[in-house]
C-alpha positions as CSV (number, residue, x, y, z in Angstrom):
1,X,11.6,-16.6,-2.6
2,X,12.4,-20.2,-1.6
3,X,16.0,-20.9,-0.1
4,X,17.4,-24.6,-0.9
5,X,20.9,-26.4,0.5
6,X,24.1,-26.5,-1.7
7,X,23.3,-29.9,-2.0
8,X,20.0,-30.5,-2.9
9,X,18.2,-32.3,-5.6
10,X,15.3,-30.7,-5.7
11,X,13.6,-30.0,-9.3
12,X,10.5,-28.5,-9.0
13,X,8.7,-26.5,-6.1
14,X,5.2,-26.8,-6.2
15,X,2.8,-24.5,-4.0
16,X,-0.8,-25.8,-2.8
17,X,-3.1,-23.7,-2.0
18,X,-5.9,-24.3,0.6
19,X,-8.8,-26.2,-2.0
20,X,-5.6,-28.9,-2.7
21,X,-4.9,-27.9,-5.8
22,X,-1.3,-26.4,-7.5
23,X,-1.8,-22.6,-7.2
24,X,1.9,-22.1,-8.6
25,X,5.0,-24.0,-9.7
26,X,8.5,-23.4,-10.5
27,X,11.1,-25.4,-12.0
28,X,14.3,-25.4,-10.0
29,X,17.3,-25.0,-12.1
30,X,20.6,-27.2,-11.9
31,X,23.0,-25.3,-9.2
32,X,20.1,-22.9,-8.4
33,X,19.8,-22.5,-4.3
34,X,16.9,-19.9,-4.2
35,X,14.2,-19.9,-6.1
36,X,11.2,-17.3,-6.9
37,X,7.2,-18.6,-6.7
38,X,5.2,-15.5,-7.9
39,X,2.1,-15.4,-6.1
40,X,1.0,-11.5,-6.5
41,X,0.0,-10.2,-9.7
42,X,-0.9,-7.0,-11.0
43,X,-3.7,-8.4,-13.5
44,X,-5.4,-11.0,-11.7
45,X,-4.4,-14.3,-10.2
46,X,-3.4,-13.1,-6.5
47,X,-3.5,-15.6,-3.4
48,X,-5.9,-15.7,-1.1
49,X,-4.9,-15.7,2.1
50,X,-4.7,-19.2,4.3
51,X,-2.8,-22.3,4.8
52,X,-0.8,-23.8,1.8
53,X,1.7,-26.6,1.5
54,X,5.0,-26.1,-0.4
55,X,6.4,-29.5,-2.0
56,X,10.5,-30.1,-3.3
57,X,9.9,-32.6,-5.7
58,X,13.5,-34.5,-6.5
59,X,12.8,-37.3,-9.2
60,X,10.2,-39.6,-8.1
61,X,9.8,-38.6,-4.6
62,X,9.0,-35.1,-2.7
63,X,8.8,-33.7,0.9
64,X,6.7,-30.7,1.9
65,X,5.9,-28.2,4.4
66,X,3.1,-26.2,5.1
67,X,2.8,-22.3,5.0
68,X,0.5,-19.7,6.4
69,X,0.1,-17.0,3.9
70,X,-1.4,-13.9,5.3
71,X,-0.8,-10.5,4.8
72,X,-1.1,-7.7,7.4
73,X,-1.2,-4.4,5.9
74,X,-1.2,-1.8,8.8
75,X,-1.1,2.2,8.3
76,X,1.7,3.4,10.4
77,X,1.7,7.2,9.8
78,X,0.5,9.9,7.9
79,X,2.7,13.4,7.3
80,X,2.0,16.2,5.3
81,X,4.9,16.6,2.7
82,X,6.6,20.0,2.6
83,X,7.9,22.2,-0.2
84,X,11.9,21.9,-0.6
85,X,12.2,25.6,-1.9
86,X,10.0,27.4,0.9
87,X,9.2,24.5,3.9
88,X,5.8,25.1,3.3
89,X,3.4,22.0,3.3
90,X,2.3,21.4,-0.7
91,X,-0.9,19.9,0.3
92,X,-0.1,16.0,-0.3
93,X,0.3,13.2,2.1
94,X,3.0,10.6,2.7
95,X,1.1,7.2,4.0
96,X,3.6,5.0,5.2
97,X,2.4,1.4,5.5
98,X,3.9,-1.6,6.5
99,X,3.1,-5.9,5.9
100,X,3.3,-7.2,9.5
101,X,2.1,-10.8,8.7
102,X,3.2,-13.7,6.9
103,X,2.3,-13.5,3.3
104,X,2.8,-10.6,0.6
105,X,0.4,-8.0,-0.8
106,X,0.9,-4.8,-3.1
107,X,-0.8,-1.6,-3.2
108,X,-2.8,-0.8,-5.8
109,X,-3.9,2.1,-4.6
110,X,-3.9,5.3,-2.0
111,X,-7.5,7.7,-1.5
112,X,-9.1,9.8,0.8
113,X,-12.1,9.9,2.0
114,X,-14.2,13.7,3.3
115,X,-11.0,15.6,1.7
116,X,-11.2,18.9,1.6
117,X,-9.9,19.0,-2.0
118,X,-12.3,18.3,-4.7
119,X,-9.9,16.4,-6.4
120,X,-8.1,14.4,-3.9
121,X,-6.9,11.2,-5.0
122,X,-10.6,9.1,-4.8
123,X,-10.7,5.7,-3.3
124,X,-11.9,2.8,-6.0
125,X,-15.6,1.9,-5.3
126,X,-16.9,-1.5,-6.3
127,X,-16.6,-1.5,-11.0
128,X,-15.5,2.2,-10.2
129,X,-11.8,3.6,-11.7
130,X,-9.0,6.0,-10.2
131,X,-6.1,7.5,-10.9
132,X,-4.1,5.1,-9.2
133,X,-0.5,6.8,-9.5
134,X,1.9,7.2,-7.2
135,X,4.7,9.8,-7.2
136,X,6.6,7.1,-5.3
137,X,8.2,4.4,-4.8
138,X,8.5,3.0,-8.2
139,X,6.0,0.9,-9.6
140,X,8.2,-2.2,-8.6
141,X,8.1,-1.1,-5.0
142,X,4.0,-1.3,-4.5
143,X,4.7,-4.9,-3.5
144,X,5.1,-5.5,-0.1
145,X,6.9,-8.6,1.1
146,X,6.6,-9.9,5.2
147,X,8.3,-7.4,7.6
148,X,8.5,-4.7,4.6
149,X,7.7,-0.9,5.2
150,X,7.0,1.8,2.5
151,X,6.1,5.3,2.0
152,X,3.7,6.1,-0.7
153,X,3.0,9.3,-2.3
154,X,0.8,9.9,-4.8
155,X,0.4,12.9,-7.5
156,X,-2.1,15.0,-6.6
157,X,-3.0,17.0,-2.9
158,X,-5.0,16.1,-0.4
159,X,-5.2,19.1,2.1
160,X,-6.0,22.1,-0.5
161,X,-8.4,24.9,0.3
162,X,-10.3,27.3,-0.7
163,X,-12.5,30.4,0.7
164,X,-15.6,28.5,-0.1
165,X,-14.5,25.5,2.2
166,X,-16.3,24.4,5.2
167,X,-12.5,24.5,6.7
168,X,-9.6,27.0,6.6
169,X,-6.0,27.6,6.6
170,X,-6.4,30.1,10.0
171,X,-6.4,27.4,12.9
172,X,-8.9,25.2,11.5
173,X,-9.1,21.2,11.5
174,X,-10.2,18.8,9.0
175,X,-11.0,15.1,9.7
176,X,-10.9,12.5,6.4
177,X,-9.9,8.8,6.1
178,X,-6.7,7.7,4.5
179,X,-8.0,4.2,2.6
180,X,-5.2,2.2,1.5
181,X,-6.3,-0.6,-1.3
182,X,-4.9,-4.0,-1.9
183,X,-6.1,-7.3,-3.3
184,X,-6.5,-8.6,0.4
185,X,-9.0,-6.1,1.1
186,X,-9.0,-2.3,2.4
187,X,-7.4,-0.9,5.2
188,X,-8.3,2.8,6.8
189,X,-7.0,5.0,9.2
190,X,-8.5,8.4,10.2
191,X,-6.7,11.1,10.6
192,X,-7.2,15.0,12.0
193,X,-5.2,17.5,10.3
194,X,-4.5,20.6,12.1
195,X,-4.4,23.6,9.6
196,X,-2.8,27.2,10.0
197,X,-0.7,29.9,9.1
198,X,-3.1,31.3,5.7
199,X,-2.8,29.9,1.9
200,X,0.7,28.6,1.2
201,X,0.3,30.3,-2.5
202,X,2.7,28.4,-4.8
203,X,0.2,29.1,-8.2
204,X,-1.0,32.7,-8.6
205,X,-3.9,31.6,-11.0
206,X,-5.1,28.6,-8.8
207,X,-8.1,29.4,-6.8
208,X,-7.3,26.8,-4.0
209,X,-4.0,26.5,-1.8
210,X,-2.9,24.1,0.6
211,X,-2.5,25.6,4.1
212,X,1.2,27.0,4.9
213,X,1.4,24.1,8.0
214,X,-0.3,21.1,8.4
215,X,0.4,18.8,11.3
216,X,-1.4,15.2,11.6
217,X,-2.7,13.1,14.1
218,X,-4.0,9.2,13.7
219,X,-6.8,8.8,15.5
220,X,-8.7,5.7,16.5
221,X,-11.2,3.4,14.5
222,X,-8.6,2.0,11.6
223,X,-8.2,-1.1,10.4
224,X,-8.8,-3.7,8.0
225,X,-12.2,-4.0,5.9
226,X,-11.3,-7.4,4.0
């Protein structure tokens, strides 16, 4: 989002990108004092990340600026969600993840790595597919603006057992990755989750649980495979 004075006469942004040529465009409409330059799509077409120029064109003359557009996608914690009904963790994960740098990014896309559930939401591999849902925020939230934070949550559990695991629900610990995927690369964060007090059993006819209480720690060795 570009903001303009009350009094300008600007009629047309045009953004640069780092090879000197337009990347993106917008016509500025009469009265209009902020203005919105898409630069992250869903399908295709999202910046890279370097130095680009922004230029107000006003008739036959324009004046520019130049902008450093880099995202910074950091994980900054990992909690176990719990059930509403019994306070019991449900075996899922809330990743929170905040943009400390200076361009945007979205996230396409939450897995885990060494889960102990079979079906843990899988990271995307090279040509490879996922489910890529999220429970939340809303599909409109995944973007992630400078200075923005947001908790993601997707649809199926992470931390869910059964006897046959290497680990259990009786004082046990499992150590996975949390790998969070955007178009400027992949950013992970391993984590140690402490299990205990037996199956939380919330589905008579499933044949794995998650554990009753999960706590987590970040440990060391994140960061950002771009």
């Amino acid at each position: 989002m570009v903001t303009l004075a009350d009094d300008h006469d600007v009629d047309q942004l045009n953004l640069i990108g780092p090879d000197g040529t337009t990347f993106e465009q917008s016509t500025v409409a009469q009265g209009a004092t902020r203005v919105e330059i898409q630069i992250v799509f869903k399908t295709g077409g999202t910046y890279s990340a370097g130095e680009y120029e922004l230029v107000a064109v006003s008739g036959e003359t324009s004046e520019s600026m130049s902008l450093e557009l880099r995202p910074d996608i950091q994980i900054v914690d990992v909690e176990p969600e719990f059930d509403e009904d019994d306070g019991y963790s449900s075996g899922r994960l809330f990743v929170t993840v905040e943009n400390v740098g200076t361009g945007p990014s979205w996230v396409y896309n939450i897995g885990f790595r060494n889960a102990p559930y079979r079906n843990a939401p899988e990271v995307i591999e090279g040509d490879g597919v996922a489910d890529t849902t999220f429970e939340r925020p809303e599909a409109s939230e995944e973007f992630l603006s400078p200075g923005t934070e947001r908790e993601f949550l997707k649809q199926r559990g992470v931390l869910v057992i059964d006897d046959n695991d290497d680990v259990s629900c009786e004082s046990d610990t499992a150590e996975l990755t949390v790998v969070v995927q955007t178009p400027h690369g992949d950013i992970e964060q391993p984590i140690r989750a402490e299990l205990s007090g037996g199956y939380h059993i919330d589905d008579q006819g499933a044949i794995q649980h998650p554990c009753k209480d999960v706590q987590i720690e970040l440990l060391d060795g994140g960061g950002d495979n771009a």
